[in-house]
C-alpha positions as CSV (number, residue, x, y, z in Angstrom):
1,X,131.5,83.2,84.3
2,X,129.2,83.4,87.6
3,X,125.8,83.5,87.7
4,X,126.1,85.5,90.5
5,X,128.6,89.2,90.7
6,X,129.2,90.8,94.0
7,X,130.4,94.3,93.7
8,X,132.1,95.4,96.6
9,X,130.9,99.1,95.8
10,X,127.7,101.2,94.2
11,X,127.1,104.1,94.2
12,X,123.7,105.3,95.5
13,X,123.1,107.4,92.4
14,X,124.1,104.4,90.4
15,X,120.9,102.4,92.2
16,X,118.5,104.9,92.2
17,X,119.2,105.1,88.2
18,X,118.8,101.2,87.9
19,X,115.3,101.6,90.1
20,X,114.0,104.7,88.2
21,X,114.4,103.0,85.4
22,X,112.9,100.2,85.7
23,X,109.5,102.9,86.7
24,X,110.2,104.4,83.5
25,X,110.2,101.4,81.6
26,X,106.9,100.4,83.4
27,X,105.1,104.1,82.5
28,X,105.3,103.1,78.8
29,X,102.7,100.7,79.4
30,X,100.0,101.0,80.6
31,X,99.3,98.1,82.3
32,X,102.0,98.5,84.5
33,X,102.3,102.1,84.9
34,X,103.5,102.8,88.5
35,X,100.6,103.3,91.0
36,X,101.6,104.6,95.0
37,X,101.8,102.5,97.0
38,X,104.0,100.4,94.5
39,X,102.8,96.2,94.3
40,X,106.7,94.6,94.0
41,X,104.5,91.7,92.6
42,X,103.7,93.7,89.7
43,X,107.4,95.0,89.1
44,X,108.3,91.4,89.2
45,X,105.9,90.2,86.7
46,X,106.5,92.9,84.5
47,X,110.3,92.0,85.0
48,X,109.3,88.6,84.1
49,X,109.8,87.4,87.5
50,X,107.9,84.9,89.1
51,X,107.5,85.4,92.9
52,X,106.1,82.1,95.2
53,X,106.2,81.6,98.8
54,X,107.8,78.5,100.1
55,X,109.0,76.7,103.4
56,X,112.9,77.5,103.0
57,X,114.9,75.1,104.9
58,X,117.5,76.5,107.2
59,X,121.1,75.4,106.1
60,X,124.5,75.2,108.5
61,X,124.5,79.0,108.0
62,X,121.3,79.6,109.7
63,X,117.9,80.7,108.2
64,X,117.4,81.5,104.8
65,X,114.5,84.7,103.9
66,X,114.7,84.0,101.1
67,X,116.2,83.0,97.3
68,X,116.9,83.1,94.1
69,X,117.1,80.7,91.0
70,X,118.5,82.9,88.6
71,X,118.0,80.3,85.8
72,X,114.2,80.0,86.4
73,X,113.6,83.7,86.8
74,X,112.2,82.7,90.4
75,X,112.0,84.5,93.6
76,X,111.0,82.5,96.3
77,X,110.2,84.3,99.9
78,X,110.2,82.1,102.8
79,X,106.6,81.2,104.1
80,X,108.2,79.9,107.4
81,X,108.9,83.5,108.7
82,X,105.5,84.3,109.9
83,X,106.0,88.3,109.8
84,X,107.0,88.8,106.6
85,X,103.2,87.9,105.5
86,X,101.6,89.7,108.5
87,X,104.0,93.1,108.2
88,X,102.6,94.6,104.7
89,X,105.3,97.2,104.8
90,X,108.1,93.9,105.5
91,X,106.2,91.9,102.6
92,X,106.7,94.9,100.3
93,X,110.0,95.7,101.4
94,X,111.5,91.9,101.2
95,X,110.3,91.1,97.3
96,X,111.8,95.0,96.5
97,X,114.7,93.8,98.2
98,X,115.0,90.4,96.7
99,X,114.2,92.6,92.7
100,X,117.4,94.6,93.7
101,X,119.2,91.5,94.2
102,X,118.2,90.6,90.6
103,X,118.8,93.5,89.0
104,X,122.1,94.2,90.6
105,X,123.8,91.2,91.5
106,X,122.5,88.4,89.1
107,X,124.4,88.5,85.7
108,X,121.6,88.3,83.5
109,X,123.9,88.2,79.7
110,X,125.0,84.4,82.0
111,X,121.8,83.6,82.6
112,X,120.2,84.3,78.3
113,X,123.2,81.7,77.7
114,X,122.3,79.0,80.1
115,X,118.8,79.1,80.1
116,X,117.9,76.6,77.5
117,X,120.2,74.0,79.0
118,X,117.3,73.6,81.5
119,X,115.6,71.2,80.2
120,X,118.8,68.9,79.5
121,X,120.2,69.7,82.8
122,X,117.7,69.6,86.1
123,X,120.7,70.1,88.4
124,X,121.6,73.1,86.8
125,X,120.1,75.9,88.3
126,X,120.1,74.8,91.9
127,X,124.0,75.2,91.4
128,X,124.0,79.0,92.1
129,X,121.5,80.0,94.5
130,X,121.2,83.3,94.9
131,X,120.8,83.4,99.2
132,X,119.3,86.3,101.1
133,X,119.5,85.6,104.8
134,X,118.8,88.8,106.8
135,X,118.1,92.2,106.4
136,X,119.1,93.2,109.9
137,X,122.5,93.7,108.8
138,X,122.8,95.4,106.4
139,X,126.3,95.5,104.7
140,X,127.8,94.9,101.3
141,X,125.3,93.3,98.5
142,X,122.3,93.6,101.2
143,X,123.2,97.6,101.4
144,X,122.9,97.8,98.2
145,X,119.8,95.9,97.5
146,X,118.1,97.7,100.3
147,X,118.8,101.1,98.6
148,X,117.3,99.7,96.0
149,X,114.4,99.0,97.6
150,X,113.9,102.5,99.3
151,X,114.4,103.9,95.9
152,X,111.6,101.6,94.0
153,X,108.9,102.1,96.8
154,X,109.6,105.5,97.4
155,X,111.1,107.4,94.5
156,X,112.2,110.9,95.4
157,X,109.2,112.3,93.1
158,X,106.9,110.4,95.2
159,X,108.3,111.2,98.3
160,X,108.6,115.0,97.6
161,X,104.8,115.3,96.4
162,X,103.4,113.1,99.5
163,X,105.4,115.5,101.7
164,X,104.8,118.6,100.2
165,X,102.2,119.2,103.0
166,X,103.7,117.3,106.2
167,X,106.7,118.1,108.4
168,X,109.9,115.7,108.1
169,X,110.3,116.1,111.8
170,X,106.8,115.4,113.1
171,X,106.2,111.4,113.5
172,X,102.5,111.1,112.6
173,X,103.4,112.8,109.4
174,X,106.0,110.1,109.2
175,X,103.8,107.3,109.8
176,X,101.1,108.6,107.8
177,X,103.4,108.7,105.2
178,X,104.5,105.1,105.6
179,X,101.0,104.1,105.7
180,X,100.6,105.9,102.1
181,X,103.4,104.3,100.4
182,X,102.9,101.1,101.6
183,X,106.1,100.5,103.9
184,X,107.1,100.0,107.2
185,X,108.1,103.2,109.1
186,X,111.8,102.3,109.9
187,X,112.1,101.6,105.7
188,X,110.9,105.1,105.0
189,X,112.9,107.1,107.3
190,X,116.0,105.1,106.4
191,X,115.3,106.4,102.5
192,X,114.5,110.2,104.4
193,X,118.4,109.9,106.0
194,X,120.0,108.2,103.0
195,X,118.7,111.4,100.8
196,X,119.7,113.8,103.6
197,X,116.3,115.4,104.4
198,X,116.3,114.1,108.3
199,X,118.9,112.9,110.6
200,X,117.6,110.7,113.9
201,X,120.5,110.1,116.2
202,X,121.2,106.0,116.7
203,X,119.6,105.3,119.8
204,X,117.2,108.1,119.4
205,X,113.7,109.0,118.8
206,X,114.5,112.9,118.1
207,X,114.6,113.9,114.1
208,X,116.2,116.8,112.8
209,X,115.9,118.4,110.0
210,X,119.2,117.8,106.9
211,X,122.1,115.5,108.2
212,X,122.8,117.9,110.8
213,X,121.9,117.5,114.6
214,X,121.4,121.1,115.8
215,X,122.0,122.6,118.9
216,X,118.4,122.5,121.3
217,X,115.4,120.9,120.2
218,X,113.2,120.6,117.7
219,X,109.0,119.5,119.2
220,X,108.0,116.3,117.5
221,X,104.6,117.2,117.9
222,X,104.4,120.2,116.0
């Protein structure tokens, strides 16, 4: 059996459940209960994940961002890539990214059987990787552990209390918003359109309300 499982489909409420559980699991104690905005470092160590920054070699594939060695319960984020250390919202998003990966794509029952082979066998856990090369396109796997993501930093709770008070359509609540939770802009109004509350047009700076693009126009300074 592989180390490594790639589903070809999950369902959003199926990733959100994984995510909100792992919160849930976190509030029982309380050194780790969840705090807004989320530290993905924290998650990981209570996942007992060890996250390191490293200079990742590109390979005949192109760059890497970063990896996985399932066997070690290591994450390591590529230290080469100078914006994922100067973007807090990109630093935050890529280690919730790379957790999604481990929770939904790393076969874990594999890994409890393997594990103490370690020490006999070096070579072992460089033989499945787990890669994570971009998060510019995101299809397949990299969907899916970018939903994850979104749900992790900004559970629908969350999001529904730190909006009570703000306007979807109105930018500065959006980017005060971001700035709340910790995240980049473009990660928080991808979560707002994946849970239908807004809809902004490719292309386009104009957001409407639902997943509908009314007739007319709504004032984004409002």
């Amino acid at each position: 059996m592989s180390l490594i499982h790639y589903p070809s489909y999950l369902s959003k409420d199926f990733i959100e459940h994984k995510a909100n559980k792992i919160l849930e699991r976190m509030r029982t104690i309380p050194q780790y209960l969840p705090t807004f905005p989320l530290d993905p470092n924290r998650v990981a160590e209570f996942l007992g994940l060890n996250i390191v920054w490293d200079t990742l070699e590109a390979d005949a594939h192109g760059q890497i961002l970063a990896r996985i060695l399932p066997l070690r319960k290591l994450i390591e984020i590529n230290e080469a890539i100078p914006e994922l250390r100067e973007n807090r919202g990109l630093e935050s998003s890529t280690i919730a990214h790379e957790i999604g990966h481990w929770i939904l794509h790393i076969n874990h029952d594999e890994i409890s059987g393997l594990s103490t082979q370690l020490t006999l066998d070096v070579q072992l856990e460089d033989s499945q990787p787990f890669l994570c090369r971009s998060m510019t396109r995101l299809e397949g796997i990299e969907w899916q552990a970018q939903y994850f993501a979104g749900c992790l930093l900004m559970p629908r709770s969350i999001l529904e209390d730190i909006l009570k008070d703000r306007k979807l359509t109105n930018w500065r609540h959006l980017y005060a918003t971001a700035e709340d939770l910790g995240v980049a802009i473009s990660n928080l109004t991808g979560r707002l359109q994946n849970l239908g509350w807004i809809n902004i047009p490719k292309g386009s700076k104009q957001i409407y309300p639902g997943k509908s693009q009314p007739i007319g126009q709504i004032n984004l300074l409002d």
